[in-house]
Structure formats: C-alpha cells, structure tokens
C-alpha positions as CSV (number, residue, x, y, z in Angstrom):
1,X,-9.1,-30.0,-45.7
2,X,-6.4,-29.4,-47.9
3,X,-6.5,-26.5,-50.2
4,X,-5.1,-26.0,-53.3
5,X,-2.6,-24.0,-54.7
6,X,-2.7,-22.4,-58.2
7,X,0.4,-21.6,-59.6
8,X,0.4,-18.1,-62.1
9,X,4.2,-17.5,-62.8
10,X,4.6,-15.5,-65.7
11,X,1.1,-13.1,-67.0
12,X,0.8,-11.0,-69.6
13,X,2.3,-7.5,-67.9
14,X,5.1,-8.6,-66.6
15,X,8.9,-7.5,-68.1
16,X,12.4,-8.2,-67.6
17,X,12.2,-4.0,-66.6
18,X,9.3,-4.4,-64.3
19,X,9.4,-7.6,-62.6
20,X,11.6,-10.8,-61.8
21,X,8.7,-13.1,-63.9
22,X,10.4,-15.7,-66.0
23,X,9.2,-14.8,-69.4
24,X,11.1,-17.0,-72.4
25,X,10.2,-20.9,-72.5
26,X,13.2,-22.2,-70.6
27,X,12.6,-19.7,-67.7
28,X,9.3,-21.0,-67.2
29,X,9.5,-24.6,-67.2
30,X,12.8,-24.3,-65.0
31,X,10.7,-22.1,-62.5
32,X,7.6,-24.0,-62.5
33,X,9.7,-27.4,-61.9
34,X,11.6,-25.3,-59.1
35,X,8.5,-24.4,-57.0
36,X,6.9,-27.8,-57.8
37,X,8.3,-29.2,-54.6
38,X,7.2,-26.2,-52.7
39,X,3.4,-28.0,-53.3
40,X,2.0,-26.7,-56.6
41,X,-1.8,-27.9,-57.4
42,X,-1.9,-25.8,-60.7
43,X,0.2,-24.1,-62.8
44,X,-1.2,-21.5,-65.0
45,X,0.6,-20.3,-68.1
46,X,1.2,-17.8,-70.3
47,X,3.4,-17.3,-73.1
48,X,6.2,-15.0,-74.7
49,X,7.2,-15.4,-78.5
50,X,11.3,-14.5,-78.9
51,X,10.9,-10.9,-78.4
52,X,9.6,-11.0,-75.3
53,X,6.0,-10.4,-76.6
54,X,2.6,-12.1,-75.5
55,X,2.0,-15.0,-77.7
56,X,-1.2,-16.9,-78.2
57,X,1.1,-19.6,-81.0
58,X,0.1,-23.5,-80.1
59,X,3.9,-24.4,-80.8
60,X,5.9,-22.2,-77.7
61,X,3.0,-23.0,-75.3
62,X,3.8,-26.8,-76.2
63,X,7.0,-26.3,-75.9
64,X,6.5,-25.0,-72.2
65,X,4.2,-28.2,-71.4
66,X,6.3,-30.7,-72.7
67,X,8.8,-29.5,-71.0
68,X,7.0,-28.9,-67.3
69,X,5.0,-32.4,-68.0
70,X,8.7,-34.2,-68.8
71,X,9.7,-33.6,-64.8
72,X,6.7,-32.9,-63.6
73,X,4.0,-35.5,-65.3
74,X,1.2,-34.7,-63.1
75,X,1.0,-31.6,-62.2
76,X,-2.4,-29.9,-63.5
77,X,-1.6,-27.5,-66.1
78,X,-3.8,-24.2,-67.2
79,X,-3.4,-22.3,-69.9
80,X,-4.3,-18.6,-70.6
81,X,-6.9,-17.7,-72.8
82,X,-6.8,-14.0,-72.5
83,X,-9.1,-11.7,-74.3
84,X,-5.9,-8.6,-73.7
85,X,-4.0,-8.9,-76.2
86,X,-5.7,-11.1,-79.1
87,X,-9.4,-11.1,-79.6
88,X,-9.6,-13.2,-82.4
89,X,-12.0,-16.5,-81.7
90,X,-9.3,-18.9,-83.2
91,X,-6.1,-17.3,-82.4
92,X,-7.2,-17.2,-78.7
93,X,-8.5,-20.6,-78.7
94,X,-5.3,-22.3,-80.6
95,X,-3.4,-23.5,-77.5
96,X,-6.1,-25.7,-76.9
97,X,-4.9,-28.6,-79.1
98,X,-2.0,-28.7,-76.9
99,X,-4.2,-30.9,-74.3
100,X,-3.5,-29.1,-71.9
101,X,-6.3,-30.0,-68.5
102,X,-7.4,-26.4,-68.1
103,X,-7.7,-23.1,-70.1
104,X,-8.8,-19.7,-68.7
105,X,-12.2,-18.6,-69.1
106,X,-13.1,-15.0,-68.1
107,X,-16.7,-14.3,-66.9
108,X,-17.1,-11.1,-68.8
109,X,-15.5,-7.9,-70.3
110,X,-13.0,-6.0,-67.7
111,X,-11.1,-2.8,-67.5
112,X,-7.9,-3.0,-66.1
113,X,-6.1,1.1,-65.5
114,X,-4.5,0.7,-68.8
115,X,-6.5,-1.5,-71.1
116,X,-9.3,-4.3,-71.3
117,X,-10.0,-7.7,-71.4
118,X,-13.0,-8.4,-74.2
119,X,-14.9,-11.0,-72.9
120,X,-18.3,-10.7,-74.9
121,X,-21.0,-13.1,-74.1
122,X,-20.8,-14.8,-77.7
123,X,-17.0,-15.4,-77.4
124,X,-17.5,-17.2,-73.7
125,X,-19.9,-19.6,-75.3
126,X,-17.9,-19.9,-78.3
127,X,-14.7,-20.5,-75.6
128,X,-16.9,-23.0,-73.6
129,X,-17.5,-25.2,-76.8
130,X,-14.2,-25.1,-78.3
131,X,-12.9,-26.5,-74.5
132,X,-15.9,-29.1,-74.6
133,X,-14.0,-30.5,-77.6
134,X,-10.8,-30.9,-76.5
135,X,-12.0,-32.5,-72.9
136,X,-10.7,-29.3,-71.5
137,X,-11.8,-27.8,-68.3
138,X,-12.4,-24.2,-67.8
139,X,-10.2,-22.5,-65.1
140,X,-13.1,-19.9,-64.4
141,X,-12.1,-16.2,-63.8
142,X,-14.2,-14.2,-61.9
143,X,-13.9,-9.9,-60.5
144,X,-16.8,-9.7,-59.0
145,X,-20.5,-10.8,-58.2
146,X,-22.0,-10.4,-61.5
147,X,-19.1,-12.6,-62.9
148,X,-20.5,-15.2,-60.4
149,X,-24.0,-14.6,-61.1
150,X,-23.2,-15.4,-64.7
151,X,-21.3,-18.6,-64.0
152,X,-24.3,-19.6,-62.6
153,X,-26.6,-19.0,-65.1
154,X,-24.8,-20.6,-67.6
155,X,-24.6,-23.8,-65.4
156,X,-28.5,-23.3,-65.2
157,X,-28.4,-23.5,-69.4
158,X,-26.1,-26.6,-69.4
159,X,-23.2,-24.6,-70.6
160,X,-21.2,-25.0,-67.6
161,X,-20.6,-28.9,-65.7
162,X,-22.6,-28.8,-61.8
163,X,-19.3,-28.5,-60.6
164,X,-16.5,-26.3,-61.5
165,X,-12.9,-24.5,-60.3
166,X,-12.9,-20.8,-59.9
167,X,-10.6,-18.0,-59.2
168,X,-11.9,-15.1,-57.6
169,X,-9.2,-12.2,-57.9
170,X,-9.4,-9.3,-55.8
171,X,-8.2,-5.8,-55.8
172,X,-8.6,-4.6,-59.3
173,X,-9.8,-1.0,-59.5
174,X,-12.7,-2.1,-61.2
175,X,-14.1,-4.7,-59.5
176,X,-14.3,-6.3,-56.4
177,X,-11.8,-5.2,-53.2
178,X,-9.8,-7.5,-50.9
179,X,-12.0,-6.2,-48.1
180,X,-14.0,-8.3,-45.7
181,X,-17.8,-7.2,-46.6
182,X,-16.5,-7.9,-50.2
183,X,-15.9,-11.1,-49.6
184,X,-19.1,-11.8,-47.2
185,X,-21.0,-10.5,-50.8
186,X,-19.0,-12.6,-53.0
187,X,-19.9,-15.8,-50.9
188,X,-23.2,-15.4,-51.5
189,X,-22.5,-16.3,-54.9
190,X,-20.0,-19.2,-54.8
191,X,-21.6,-22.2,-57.5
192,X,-22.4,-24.9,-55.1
193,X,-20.1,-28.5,-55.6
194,X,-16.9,-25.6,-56.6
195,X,-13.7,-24.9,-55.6
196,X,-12.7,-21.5,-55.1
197,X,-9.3,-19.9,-55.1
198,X,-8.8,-16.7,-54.1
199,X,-6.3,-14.3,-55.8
200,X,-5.3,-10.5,-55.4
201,X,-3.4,-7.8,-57.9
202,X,-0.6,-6.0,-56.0
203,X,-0.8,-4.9,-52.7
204,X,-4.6,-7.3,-52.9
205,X,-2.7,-10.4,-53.5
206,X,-1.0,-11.2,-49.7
207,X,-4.8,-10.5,-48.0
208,X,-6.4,-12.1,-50.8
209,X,-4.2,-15.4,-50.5
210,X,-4.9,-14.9,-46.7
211,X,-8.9,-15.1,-46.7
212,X,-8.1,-18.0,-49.5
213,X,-7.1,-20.2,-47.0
214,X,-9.7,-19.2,-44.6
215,X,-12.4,-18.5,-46.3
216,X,-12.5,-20.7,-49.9
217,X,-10.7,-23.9,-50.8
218,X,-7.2,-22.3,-51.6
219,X,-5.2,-19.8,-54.1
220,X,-3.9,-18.3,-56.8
221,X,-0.7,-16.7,-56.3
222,X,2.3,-15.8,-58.5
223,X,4.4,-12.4,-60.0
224,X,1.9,-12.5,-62.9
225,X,-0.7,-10.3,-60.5
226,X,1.8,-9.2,-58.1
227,X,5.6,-7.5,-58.5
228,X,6.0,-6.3,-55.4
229,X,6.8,-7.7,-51.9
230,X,5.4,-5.1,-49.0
231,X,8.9,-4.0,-48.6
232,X,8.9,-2.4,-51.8
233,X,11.4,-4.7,-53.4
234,X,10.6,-6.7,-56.1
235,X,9.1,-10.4,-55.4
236,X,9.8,-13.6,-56.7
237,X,7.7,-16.4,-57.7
238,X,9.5,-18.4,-55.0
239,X,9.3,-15.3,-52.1
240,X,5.8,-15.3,-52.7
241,X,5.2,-18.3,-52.3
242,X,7.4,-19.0,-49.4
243,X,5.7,-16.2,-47.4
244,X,2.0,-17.9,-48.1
245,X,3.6,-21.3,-46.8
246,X,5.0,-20.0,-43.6
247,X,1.2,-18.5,-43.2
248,X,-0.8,-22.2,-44.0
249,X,1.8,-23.7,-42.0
250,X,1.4,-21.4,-38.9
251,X,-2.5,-22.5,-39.3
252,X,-1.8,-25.9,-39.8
253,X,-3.1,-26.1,-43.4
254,X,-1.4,-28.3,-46.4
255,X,-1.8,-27.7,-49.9
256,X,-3.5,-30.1,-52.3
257,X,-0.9,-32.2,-54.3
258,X,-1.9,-32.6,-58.3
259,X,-3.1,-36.1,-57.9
260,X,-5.6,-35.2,-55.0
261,X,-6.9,-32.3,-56.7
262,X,-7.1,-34.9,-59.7
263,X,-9.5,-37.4,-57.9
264,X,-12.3,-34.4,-57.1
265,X,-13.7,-34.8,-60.1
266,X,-13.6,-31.1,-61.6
267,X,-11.3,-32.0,-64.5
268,X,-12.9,-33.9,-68.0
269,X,-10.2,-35.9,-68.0
C-alpha cells in the first residue's frame, strides 16, 4: 500500500537564525511547489506576518494557498491551528474561511521545554464545530495515548467522523518517545477506519518517519519539527525529504499522490 506523505515546511519555531525553514509567503509557496514533485500527499502550513512573526491573519495564509493551489491545484492543503501563540477562539479559528481541506486539531493541552500549547477540552469542541462549518477536516494531533484515547471518545459522542487522519509525533520530552515499546502502546490505540502518520521532533523525527512507513500508513516530515540533519548541519526541507525517499525506495514503498489520498474518503469535501 502506498503511504502518504505529509508535508510540514515552515512551524512556528523556526527562524532565519535557527533553521533554513522558508518563512515569508513567497518562500513557502516556492518551496512547497519545489518538493511537490518529490511526492507530497499534504502540505501543512503555517504562517509569518512581515516581521517574521507567527500570524494567525486569514489574508497571508490565503495568500500562501492561492498561490500553492495556482501550480499545484490538487495537492491537499492543512492549515495550523495552534493553541502556542494565540489562544483566542476566533483568532485561532480565522484561517478557516480560507477553504482550506484540513486544519490542525490538537488532542489536548502540551508542554513543550519552553512553552505550551492550550488545548482545553471546550476549545477542541469549539474547534471541531467551527471546521464542521466550513466542510473542513481535522488533521488530528496526537503526543501520546491519552491523546488517542480521547480521539476516541469523541468519535464515540459523534464529535469526531468513524474515520479520521492522524499524526502521531514522537520525541517530545513530554510525551511519548520514538522507541519501540512506545509505539507497540500507541497501537493499541489507533481509531479503527484511520490513517496514521508518524512524525518526530529533532533527533525523533528520522526513526519516527522510519516506523511510519513500517508500522502506520505514512509521515509527517519537514524543518518545522526538525533543524538538524544527524551530521549536525542544518537540514533542509528538501534533504529531509530526500533521505526518507531513498529509505521507502530501498523498501519498495511509494508515496500516496494528492488525488489517491483524495478518493479514501477522510476529507468532507
């Protein structure tokens, strides 16, 4: 089976200091359009106002999609709706009205070493219905088996559709590791009729992309959870993924092209 192949360029960390993320509008559509041919399933976005700053404003993340969708018109597009930086109901819900065919939806409230992502139960349902009416689907974030467990439950309520897409990242201090028995536990919990992607934060991410392709039905990879090659030297978006492909093409694995992951049925539209 194909797996799929989640796209996560830019993030909210990432600097011109720290990193070689693309951070201002242009840089992103011209990267995302760049590594398009490389297989992209999903892209997953995040913003930057002029300064350089995260941005939650409906008008820059438009510009970014209009400008991916005008050379790329079917590639599935996600868009952040991080709890980080703004945790204001509308402000973190405004990009929605772009249409995009995906929006983040984190599981529940997470530390990361220097700050936290707010994530209160109230403010997932809240998240949930404002996707509902926009026919957007929730890109579901999930740290660790209570995330999971929760995601379940709220399919059990009729929150959440039977079947869904999830990201599983791995190797925050916090949460779950990029180790073995972590991941037997985590399976336990996989939402039947989902696919899973698995994803890692620095030195997680290569190992985490790795039991992705073995172990779930593909990955989420990009410099927005990762800077770092294991060299030391900083990574690209495109040396990233280059070094994933050389490993799903030594197994004999392709990645899952827009359109195909289009016809599963996950998306509302």
């Amino acid at each position: 089976m194909k797996r799929i192949l989640n796209f996560c360029p830019t993030g909210t960390q990432s600097t011109k200091q720290n990193s070689l993320a693309p951070i201002f509008q242009n840089e992103i559509i011209d990267e995302v359009v760049k590594l398009s041919e490389a297989g992209i399933t999903i892209v997953h976005l995040h913003a930057r106002d002029e300064a350089g700053m995260n941005t939650y404003k409906r008008e820059i993340y438009q510009q970014i999609i209009e400008g991916i969708k005008k050379y790329c018109p079917d590639l599935v597009i996600g868009v952040s709706l991080s709890g980080r930086y703004f945790n204001e109901l509308s402000l973190r819900s405004e990009v929605l009205s772009t249409s995009p065919d995906m929006a983040s939806l984190t599981m529940s409230s997470l530390n990361f070493p220097t700050s936290a992502s707010i994530n209160s139960p109230d403010t997932i349902v809240f998240l949930i219905n404002e996707m509902k009416k926009f026919q957007v689907t929730p890109e579901i974030e999930c740290f660790d088996s209570g995330m999971l467990r929760y995601t379940q439950y709220l399919q059990t309520k009729g929150l959440l559709p039977k079947s869904l897409y999830i990201n599983i990242i791995l190797g925050n201090l916090f949460n779950a590791s990029a180790e073995l028995e972590s991941i037997a536990h985590l399976k336990n919990y996989f939402p039947p009729n989902s696919k899973i992607c698995f994803g890692g934060i620095g030195a997680s991410q290569f190992k985490a992309n790795i039991y992705g392709l073995l172990e779930a039905d593909g990955i989420r990879i990009g410099v927005e959870d990762n800077f770092y090659m294991e060299s030391n030297s900083k990574a690209s978006n495109s040396s990233l993924i280059n070094r994933i492909k050389n490993v799903s093409d030594a197994l004999g694995m392709e990645f899952m092209s827009p359109n195909e992951f289009r016809k599963i049925g996950i998306l509302q539209r």
